[in-house]
C-alpha positions, 0 to 999 in steps of 0.5 A: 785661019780665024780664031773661030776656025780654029777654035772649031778645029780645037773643037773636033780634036776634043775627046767624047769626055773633053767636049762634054766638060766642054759643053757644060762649061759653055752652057755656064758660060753663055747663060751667065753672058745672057743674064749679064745683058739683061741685068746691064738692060735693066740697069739701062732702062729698056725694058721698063717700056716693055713691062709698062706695055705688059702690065697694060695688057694684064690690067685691060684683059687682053693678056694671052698665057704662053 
């Protein structure tokens, strides 16, 4: 059995109370991983390309809102 078919199995033997602390923690825990990537992609160059292009966008007008 792989680890991540016995975490799953771990998992499913969770009480309601249990899988919602469960839930809360991996939330936390895969935004902070999130911010992590992105703080090492800042720190590593690649997303000023990203905002360069941005910016040119906004200042030529052709910019759409999300």
């Amino acid at each position: 059995m792989s680890s991540i078919e016995e975490i799953g199995a771990a998992i499913e033997r969770l009480s309601p109370e249990e899988l919602s602390a469960f839930r809360r923690w991996f939330s936390a825990y895969d935004a902070a991983r999130w911010d992590s990537g992105i703080e090492m992609d800042v720190v590593g160059g690649k997303l000023g390309p990203l905002a360069g292009e941005a910016l040119d966008c906004y200042r030529s007008g052709t910019a759409r809102e999300l």
